[in-house]
C-alpha positions in Angstrom: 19.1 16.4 1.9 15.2 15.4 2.5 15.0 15.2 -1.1 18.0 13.0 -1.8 17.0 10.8 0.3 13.5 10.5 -1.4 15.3 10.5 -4.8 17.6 7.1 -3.7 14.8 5.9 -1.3 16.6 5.8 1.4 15.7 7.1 4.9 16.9 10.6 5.7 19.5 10.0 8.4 20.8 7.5 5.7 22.2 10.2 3.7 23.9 12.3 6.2 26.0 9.1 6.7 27.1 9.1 3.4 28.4 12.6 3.3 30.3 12.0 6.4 32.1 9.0 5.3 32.3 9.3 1.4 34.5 12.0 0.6 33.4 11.7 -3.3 29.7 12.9 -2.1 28.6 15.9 -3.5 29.2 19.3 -2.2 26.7 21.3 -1.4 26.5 24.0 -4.1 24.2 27.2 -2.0 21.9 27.2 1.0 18.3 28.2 1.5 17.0 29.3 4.8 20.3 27.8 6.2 19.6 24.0 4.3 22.5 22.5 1.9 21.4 23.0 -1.6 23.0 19.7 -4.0 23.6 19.8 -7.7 20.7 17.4 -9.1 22.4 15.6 -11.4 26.1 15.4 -9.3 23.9 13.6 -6.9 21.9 11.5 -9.4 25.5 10.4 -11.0 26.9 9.7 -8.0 24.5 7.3 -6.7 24.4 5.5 -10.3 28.3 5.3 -10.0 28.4 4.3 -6.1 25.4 2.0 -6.6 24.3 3.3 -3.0 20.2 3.8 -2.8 17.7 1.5 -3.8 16.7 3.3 -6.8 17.0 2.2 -10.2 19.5 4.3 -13.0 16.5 5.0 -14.7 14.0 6.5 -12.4 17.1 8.5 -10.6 17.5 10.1 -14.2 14.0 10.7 -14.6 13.6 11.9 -11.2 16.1 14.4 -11.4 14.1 15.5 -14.3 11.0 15.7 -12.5 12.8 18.5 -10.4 14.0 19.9 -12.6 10.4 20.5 -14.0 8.9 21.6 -10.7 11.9 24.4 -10.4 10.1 25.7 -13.7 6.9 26.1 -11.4 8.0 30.3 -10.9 8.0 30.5 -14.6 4.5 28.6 -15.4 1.7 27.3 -13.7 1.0 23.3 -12.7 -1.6 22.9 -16.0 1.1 24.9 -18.0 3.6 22.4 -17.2 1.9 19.6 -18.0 0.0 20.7 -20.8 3.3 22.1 -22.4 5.5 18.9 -21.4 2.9 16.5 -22.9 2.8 18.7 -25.7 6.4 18.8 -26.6 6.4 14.7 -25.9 3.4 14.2 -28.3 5.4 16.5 -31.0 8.5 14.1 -31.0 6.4 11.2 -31.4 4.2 12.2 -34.3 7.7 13.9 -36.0 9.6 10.8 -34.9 12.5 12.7 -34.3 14.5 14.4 -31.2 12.8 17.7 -30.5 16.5 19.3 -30.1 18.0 19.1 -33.6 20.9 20.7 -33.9 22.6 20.6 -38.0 26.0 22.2 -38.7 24.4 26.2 -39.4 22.2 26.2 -36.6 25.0 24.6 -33.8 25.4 28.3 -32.5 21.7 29.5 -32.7 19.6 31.0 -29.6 16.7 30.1 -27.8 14.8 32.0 -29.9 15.7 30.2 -33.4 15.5 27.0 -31.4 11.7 27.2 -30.3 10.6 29.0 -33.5 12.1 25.7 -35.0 9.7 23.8 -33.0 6.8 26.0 -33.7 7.6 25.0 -37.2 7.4 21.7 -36.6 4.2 21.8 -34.7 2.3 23.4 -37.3 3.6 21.0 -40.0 2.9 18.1 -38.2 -0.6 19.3 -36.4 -2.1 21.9 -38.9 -5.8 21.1 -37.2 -4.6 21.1 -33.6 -5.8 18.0 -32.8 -3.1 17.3 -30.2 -0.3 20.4 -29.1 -0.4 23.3 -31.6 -2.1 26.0 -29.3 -0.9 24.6 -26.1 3.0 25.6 -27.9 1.4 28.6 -29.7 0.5 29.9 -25.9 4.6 30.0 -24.3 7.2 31.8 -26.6 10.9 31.0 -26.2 11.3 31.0 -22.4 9.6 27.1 -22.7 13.1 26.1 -24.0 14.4 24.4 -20.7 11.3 22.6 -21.1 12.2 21.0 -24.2 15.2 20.0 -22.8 13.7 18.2 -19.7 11.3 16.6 -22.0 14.2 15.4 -24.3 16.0 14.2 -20.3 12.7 12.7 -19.3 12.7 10.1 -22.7 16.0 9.6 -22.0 15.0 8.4 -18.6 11.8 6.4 -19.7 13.3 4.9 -23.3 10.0 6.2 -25.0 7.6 9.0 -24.8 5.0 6.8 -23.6 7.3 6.1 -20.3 8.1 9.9 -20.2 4.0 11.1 -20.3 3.0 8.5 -18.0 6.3 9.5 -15.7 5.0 13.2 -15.7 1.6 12.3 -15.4 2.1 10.4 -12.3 4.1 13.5 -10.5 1.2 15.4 -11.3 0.8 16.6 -7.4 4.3 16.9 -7.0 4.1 19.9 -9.7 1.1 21.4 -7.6 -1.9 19.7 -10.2 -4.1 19.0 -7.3 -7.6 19.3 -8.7 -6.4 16.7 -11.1 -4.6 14.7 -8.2 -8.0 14.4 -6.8 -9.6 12.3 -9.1 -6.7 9.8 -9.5 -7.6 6.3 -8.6 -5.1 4.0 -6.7 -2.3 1.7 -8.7 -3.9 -1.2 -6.9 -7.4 -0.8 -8.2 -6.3 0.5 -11.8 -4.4 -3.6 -12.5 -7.6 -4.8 -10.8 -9.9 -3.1 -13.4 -7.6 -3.8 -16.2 -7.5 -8.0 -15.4 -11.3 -7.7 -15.5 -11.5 -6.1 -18.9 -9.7 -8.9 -19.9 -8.1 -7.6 -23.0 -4.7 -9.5 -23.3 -7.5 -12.5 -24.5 -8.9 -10.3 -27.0 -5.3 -9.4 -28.4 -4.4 -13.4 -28.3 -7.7 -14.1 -30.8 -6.6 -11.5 -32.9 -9.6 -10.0 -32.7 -9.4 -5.8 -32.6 -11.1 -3.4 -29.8 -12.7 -0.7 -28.9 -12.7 0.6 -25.3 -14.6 3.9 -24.0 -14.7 5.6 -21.5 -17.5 9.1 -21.1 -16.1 10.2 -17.7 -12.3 10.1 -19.1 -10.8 12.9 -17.1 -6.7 12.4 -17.1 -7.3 9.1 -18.9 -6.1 6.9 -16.1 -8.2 4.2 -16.5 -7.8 3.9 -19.9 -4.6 4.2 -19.8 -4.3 1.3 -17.6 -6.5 -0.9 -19.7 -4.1 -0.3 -22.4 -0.7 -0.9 -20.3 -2.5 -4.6 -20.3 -2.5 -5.1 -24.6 0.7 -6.3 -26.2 -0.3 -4.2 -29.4 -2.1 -1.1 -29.3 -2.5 -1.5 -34.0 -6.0 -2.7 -33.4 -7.3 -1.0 -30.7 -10.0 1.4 -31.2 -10.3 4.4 -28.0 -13.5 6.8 -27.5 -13.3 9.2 -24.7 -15.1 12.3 -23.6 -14.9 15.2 -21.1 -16.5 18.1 -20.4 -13.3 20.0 -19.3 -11.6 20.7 -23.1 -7.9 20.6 -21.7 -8.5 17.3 -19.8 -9.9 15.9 -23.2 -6.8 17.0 -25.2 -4.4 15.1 -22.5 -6.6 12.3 -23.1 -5.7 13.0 -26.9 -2.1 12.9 -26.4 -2.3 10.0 -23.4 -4.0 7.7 -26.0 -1.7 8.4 -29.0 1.6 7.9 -27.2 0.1 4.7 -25.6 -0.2 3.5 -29.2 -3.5 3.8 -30.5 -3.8 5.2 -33.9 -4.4 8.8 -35.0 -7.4 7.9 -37.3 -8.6 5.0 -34.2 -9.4 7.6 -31.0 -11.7 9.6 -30.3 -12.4 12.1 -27.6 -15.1 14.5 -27.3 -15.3 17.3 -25.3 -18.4 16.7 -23.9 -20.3 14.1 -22.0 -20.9 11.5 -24.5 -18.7 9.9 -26.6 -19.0 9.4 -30.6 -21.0 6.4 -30.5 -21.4 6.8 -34.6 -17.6 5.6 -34.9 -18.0 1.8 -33.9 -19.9 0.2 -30.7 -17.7 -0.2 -28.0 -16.6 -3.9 -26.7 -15.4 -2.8 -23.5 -16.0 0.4 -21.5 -14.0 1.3 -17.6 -15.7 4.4 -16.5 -15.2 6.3 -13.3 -18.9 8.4 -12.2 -17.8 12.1 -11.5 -16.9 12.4 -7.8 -19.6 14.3 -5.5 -19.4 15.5 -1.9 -21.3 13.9 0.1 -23.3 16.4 0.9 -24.5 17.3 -2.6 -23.9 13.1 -3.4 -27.4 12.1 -5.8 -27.5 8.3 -5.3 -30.1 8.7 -8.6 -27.5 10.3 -10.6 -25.3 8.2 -9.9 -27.8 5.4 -11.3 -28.4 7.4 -14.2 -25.0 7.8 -15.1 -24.6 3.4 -14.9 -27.9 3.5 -16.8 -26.1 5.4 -19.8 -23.2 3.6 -19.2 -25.5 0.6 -20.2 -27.1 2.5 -22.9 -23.6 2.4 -24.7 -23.4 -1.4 -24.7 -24.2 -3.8 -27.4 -24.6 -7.7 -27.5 -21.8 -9.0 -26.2 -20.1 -5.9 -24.4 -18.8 -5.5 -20.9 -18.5 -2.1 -18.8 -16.5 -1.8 -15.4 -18.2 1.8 -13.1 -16.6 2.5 -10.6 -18.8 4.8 -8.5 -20.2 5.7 -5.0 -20.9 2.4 -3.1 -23.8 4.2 -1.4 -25.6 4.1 -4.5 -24.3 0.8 -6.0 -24.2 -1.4 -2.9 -25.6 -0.1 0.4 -29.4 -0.4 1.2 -31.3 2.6 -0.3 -34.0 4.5 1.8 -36.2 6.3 -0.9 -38.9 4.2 -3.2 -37.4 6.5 -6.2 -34.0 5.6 -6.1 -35.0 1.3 -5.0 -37.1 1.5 -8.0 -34.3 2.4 -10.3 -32.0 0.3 -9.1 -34.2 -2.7 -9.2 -35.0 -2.1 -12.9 -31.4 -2.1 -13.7 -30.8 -5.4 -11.8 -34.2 -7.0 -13.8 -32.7 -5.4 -16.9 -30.4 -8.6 -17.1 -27.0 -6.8 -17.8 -25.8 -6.6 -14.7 -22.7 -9.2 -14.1 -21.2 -8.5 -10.8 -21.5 -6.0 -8.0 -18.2 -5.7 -5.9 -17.8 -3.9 -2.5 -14.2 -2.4 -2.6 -12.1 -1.4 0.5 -11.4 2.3 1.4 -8.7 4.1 -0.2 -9.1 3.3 -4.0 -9.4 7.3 -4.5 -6.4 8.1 -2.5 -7.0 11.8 -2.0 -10.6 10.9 -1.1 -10.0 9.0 1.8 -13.7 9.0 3.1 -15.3 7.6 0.1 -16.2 4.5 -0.2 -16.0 2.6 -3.9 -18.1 -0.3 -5.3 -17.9 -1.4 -9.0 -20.4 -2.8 -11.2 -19.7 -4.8 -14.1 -21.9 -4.7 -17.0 -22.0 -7.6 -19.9 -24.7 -7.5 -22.2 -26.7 -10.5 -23.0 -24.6 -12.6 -21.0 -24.3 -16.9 -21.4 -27.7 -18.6 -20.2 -26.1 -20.1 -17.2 -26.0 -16.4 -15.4 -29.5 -15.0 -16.7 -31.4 -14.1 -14.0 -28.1 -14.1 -11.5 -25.8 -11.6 -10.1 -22.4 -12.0 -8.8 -22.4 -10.1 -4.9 -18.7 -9.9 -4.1 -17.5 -8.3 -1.1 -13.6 -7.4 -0.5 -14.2 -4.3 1.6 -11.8 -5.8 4.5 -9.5 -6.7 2.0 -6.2 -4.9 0.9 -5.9 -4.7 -3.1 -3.3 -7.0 -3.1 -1.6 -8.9 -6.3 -3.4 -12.5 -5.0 -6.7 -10.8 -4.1 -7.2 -9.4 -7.0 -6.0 -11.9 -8.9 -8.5 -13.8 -7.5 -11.2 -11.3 -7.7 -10.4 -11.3 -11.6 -10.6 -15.5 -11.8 -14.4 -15.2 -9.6 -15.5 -12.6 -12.2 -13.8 -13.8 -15.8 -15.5 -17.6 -14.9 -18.3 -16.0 -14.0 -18.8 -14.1 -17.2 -17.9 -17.4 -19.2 -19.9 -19.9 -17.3 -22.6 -18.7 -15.3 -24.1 -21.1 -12.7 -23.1 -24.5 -12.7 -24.5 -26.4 -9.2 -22.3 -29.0 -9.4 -19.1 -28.5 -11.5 -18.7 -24.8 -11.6 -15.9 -22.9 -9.6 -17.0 -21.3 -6.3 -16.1 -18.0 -6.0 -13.6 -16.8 -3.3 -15.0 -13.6 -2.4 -18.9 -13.5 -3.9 -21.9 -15.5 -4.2 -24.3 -15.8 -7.0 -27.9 -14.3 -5.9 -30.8 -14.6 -7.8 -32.1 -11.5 -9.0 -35.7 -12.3 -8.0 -34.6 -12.3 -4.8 -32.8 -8.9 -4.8 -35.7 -7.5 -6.2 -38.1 -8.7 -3.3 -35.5 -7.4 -1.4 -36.5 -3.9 -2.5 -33.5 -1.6 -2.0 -31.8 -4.1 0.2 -28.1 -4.0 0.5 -26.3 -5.9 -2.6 -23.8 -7.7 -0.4 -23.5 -11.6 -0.3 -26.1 -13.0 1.8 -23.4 -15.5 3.5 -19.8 -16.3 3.1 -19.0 -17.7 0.2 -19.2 -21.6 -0.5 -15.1 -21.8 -0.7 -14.8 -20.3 2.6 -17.6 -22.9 4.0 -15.3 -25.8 2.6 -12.5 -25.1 3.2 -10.2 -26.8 5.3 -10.2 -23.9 7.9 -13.9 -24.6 8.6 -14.4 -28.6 8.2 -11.5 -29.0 10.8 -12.6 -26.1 13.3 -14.6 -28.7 15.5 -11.0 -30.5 15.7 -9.1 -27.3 16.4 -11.8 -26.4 19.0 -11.0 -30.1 20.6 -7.2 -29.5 20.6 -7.3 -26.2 22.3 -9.4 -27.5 25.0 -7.3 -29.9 25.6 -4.1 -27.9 25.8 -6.0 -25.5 28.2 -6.8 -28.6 30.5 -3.1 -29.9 30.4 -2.2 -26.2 31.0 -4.6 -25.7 34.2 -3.3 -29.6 35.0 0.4 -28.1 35.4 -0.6 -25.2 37.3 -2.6 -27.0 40.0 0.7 -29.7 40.5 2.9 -26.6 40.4 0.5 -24.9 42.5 0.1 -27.7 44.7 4.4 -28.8 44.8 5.7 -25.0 45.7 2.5 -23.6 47.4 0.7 -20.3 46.4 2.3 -17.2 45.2 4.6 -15.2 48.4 6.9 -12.2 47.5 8.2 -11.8 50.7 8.0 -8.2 50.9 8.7 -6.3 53.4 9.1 -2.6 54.2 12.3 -1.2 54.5 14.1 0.1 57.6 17.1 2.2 57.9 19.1 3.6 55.1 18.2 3.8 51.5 20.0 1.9 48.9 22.7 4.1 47.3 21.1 5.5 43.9 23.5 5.2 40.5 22.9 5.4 37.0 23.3 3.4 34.1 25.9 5.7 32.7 28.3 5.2 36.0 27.4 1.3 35.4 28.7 1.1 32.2 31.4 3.3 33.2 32.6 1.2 35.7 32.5 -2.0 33.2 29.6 -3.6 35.2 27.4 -3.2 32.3 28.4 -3.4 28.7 25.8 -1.6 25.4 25.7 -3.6 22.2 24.6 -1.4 19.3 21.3 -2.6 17.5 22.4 -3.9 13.5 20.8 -1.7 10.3 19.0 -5.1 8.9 17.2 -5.5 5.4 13.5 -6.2 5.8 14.2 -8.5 2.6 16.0 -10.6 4.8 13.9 -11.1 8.3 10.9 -14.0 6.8 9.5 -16.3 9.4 11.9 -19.1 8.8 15.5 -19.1 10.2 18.3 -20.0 12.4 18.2 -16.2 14.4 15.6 -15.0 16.6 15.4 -10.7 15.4 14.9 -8.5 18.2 13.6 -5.1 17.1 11.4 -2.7 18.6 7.9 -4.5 17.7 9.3 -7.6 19.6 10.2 -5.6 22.7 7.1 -3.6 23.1 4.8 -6.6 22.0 3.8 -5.2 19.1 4.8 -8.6 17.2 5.7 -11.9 18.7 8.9 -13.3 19.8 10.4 -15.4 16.7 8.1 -13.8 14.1 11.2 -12.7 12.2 13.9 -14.7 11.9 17.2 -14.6 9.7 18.7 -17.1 8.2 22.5 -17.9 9.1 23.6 -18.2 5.7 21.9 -15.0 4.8 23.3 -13.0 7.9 27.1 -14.4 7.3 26.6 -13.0 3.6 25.3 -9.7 4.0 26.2 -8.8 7.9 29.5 -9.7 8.1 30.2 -7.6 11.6 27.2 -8.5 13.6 27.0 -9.7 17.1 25.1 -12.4 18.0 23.2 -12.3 21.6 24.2 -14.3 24.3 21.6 -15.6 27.0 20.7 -13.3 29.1 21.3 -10.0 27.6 19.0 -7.2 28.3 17.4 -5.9 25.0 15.7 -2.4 24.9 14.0 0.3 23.1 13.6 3.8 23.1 11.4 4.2 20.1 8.0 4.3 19.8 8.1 3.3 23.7 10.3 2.5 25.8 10.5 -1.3 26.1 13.0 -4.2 27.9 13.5 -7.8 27.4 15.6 -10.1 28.8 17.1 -12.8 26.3 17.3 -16.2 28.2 18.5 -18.3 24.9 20.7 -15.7 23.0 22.1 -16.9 19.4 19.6 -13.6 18.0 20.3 -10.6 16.2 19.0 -6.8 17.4 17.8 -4.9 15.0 18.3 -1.1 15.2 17.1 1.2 16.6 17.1 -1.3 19.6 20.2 -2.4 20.8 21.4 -4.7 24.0 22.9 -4.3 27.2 25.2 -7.2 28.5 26.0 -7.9 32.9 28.8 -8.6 33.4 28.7 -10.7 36.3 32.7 -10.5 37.3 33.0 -6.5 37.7 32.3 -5.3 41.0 28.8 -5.9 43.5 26.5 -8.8 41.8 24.3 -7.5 39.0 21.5 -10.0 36.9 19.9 -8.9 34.0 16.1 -9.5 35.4 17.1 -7.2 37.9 18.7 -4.6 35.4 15.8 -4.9 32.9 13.4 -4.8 36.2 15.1 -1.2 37.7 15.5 0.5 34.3 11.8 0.0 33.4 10.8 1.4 36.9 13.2 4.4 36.3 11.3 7.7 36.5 10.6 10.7 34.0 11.7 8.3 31.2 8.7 9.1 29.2 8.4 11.6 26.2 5.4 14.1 25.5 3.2 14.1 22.7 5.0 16.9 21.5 8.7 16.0 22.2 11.4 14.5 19.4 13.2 12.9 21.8 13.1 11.7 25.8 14.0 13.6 28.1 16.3 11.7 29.4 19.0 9.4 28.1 19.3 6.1 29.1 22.6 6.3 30.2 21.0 9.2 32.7 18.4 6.8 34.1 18.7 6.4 37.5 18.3 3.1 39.6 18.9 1.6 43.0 22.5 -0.1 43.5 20.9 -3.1 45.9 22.7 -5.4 48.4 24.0 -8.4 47.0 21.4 -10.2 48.8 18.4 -8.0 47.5 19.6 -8.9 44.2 20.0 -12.5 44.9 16.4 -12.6 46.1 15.0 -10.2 43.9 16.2 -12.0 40.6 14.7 -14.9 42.5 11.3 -13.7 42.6 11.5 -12.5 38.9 12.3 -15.7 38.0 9.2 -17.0 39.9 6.9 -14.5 38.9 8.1 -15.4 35.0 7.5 -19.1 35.5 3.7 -18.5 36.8 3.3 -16.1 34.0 4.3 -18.6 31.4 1.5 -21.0 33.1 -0.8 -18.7 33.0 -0.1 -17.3 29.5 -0.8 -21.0 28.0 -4.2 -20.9 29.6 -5.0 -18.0 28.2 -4.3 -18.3 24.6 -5.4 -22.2 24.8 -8.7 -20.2 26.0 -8.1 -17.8 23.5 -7.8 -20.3 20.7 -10.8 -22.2 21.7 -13.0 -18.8 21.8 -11.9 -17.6 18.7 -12.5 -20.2 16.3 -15.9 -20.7 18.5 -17.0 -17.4 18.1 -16.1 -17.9 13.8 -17.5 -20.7 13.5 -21.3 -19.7 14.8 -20.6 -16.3 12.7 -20.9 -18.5 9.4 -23.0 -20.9 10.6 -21.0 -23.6 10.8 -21.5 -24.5 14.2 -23.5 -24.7 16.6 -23.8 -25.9 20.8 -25.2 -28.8 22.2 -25.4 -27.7 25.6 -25.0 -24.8 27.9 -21.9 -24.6 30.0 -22.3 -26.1 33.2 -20.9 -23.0 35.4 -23.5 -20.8 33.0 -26.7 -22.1 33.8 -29.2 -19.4 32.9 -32.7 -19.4 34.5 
């Protein structure tokens, strides 16, 4: 059931309500170690015909593929797998035909006759095993289910291409880890393809050829290619020193398109540089432990990278950023890298945030782009970029792209150029007296310096002052109209108040529960008619009226929900335990938190300050580290049933202590405010103080 709900990307208890309420759901067709065992495709048909999930037809089809492909793990290993799968895909696109052909006098024939009809067609179609003939020659019949999953996954994907890519993607799923390893991030793959830039190249009509001598899978070149509307004049070199990683590159590149007689890929570690010069090269330098990590082979490995280039030509490496951007220690290693910065082909030098090797979380990325004689304006220049504290969004790197495409076209222009968003343009001169200095802009960059942000701070800074003195104002007159702060407290004498729970509470209709609503995130923006109450709110995780709904949107799609009404008491069990009171109502609760209601005609007198007050001060309400659940449930909370006057004065001097808070509270984000965009300002330098403050004076 952990798997189904994976498969319609849904959230696991999701799908135990379905088989309790749909009688049409699936039956569970054996167990394992006491688990319900479901019929793959039942389930996948049923959620196409149900329209329940959120996944698409065709990724539920190829899905179910998928496991069907990792069931086949106790007959072959991971690189079996793939290597046959991609194999039998590769087949039926050079053949162009179904790779299950079944004429009138063969309808009836066995596995057998069926795969030695495949070996037929391998051998006919790849006589020099360029691409699958020993990978087939090396399973006998028992690869048939294979060839039927393939034959499923194509139907899943429309084209081999889909199905590969499909396959390749589920590569740890089927237990390819050391391949896994090396994979790069989605996110960082579209970046490096918008910086090759090669949809321009297609637009000219001009053809291509892209490298890449640290292939591997072929996931970077694979991704370059997603980005060309026509693969007819693209031209692919490749190499690897691993000879079965070179032949998936073989097969990646021909089903993405590229011509038979146009790749290349050696098994090795250079590519054929005889066949044509490359235009654009994305490279990946061979990952190394740290301990072992050479930050001068890594250099070497950009300086042959550089080696490959001709007049005109870009490369993207992506390697270690303690090599490529932080400051270097050794006179061997500063030497190098200063020659490669006075060598004039160096572009751009980008910092990259953590995680772009997702199964490498501790290593830290930078990329280098490469352009051969580059336009005039940028002689003598590099582009520092820094996005290390960014996430790889769709807008930052689309941005990042427009810094480094503009760059490459126009160099340095003072006054009508475009400022980069994330970089500056250094002069090499001054990286080299530098002398194995960090390559990391040397301030923010001139956008951020003019933007609107910073030429209003000084006014920002005025207007939170002056909100902190109106603030301070009203607590002196309030302080000053009602007196200081006096609870009142006194010990008790006699007998203790009666204790209750909230079970016997609700029981007795003094207290109602409200159940919390299942709510698309789609739907909660930061516009709306409907405060949303869910557990970040209560616990303070997120501020109150950061996620609204709109009322059009909630009649539509929530056609049952409860609104709030003022002064319901909102809580949470999960992550923490959590309460709210909500004095304005008209809001929606958002499971797992859910509301409790006072109802202030059943029985003694009951507020809901006083109700949130006792319940939070309940005891053993926590849960261990280790725990699933509480140990208690709420109902089971225990609490004082007070005097009607206790409750009366206690609800008073909530309400008291709330109304100080609120005072004090706009002090201190007024003060907040004011400190922040202080403390930003003089951290760019676009501030400074004209005086000390006169309850600081310093000696």
């Amino acid at each position: 059931m952990s798997e189904i709900s994976a498969l319609a990307q849904v959230k696991r208890p999701v799908v135990s309500t379905w088989r309790r309420r749909h009688d049409d759901f699936p039956s569970a067709v054996t167990e394992s170690s006491g688990r319900p065992m479901f019929d793959g495709e039942q389930v996948a048909e049923w959620l196409i015909s149900t329209g329940l999930g959120n996944a698409d037809p065709a990724v539920l089809r190829a899905e179910i593929a998928l496991f069907g492909i990792a069931a086949q793990r106790e007959r072959f290993s991971a690189q079996q797998l793939v290597d046959v799968l991609g194999s039998l895909l590769c087949l039926r696109k050079l053949d162009g035909r179904p790779l299950v052909v079944d004429p009138p006098n063969t309808s009836g024939a066995g596995d057998d006759d069926l795969w030695a009809a495949v070996l037929h067609r391998t051998e006919r179609m790849d006589a020099e095993d360029e691409f699958v003939l020993r990978e087939l020659r090396a399973v006998d019949a028992a690869a048939m289910p294979l060839v039927r999953l393939a034959e499923d996954l194509v139907e899943a994907a429309y084209d081999e291409r889909g199905a590969y890519e499909w396959l390749l993607a589920s590569r740890s799923r089927l237990g390819l880890g050391t391949l896994a390893a090396d994979a790069v991030a989605p996110e960082m793959q579209a970046l490096l393809a918008q910086l090759t830039d090669l949809r321009t190249w297609g637009e000219r009509g001009e053809a291509v050829t892209i490298a890449d001598p640290y292939a591997r899978a072929g996931d970077l070149l694979a991704a370059v290619l997603r980005e060309a509307d026509d693969c007819e004049r693209v031209t692919a070199l490749a190499a690897d020193p691993d000879e079965s990683l070179a032949r998936i590159v073989r097969r990646r590149l021909l089903l993405a398109g590229v011509d038979e007689l146009a790749l290349d890929v050696q098994t090795g570690h250079r590519v054929e540089e005889g066949l044509v010069d490359p235009d654009l090269i994305v490279t990946q330098l061979p990952y190394r432990p740290g301990e072992g990590r050479s930050v001068l082979a890594a250099l070497e490995g950009v300086e042959r990278v550089a080696d490959l280039l001709g007049s005109g030509s870009t490369a993207l490496v992506l390697g270690p950023a303690d090599a490529l951007v932080d400051a270097l220690r050794g006179t061997e290693e500063s030497q190098r890298r200063s020659a490669l910065l006075r060598s004039n082909v160096v572009e751009a030098v980008i910092a990259l945030p953590g995680g772009v090797l997702p199964y490498r979380p501790g290593y830290r990325s930078a990329l280098w782009v490469l352009t051969r004689d580059p336009v005039p304006a940028a002689e003598g220049k590099v582009l520092l970029a820094d996005i290390s504290s960014e996430p790889l969004t769709t807008e930052v790197c689309a941005r990042l792209a427009e810094d480094v495409l503009l760059w490459r076209a126009e160099g340095f222009r003072r006054l009508d150029g475009h400022d980069p968003r994330y970089g500056r343009a250094v002069n090499v001169a001054d990286l080299d007296r530098a002398f194995g200095g960090p390559l990391t802009p040397p301030a923010p960059p001139a956008f951020a310096m003019l933007s609107s942000t910073v030429t209003e701070r000084p006014a920002l800074i005025a207007e939170a002052e002056a909100h902190l003195a109106q603030a301070a104002q009203e607590a002196r007159s309030y302080e000053d109209e009602h007196g200081p702060y006096r609870g009142g407290i006194l010990r008790r004498v006699g007998r203790m108040p009666r204790r209750t729970t909230l079970g016997e509470l609700i029981a007795a209709g003094r207290v109602t529960r409200l159940q919390g609503h299942r709510l698309d995130h789609a739907h909660c923006t930061g516009d709306g008619h409907h405060t949303v109450f869910g557990p970040e709110e209560i616990t303070g995780q997120v501020s109150f009226g950061a996620r609204r709904m709109d009322r059009l949107t909630l009649a539509a799609a929530y056609d049952r929900v409860a609104l709030t009404e003022p002064g319901d008491v909102l809580y949470t069990l999960t992550p923490q335990l959590g309460f709210h009171v909500d004095h304005e109502g008209f809001g929606v609760v958002a499971f797992p938190a859910r509301a409790l209601r006072v109802n202030p005609r059943a029985g003694r007198p009951l507020t809901a300050r006083v109700l949130a007050a006792l319940l939070g001060a309940a005891r053993n309400t926590g849960r261990s580290p280790s725990a699933v659940r509480a140990a208690r449930r709420i109902e089971d909370y225990q609490l004082p049933d007070l005097d009607p006057d206790d409750v009366v004065r206690f609800d008073a001097l909530l309400a008291e202590t709330e109304r100080r808070e609120r005072m004090l509270r706009a002090q201190a984000d007024a003060l907040a405010e004011a400190r922040r965009l202080t403390i930003a300002g003089l951290a760019d330098g676009t501030l400074t103080l004209d005086h000390v403050p006169t309850h600081h004076r310093t000696a």
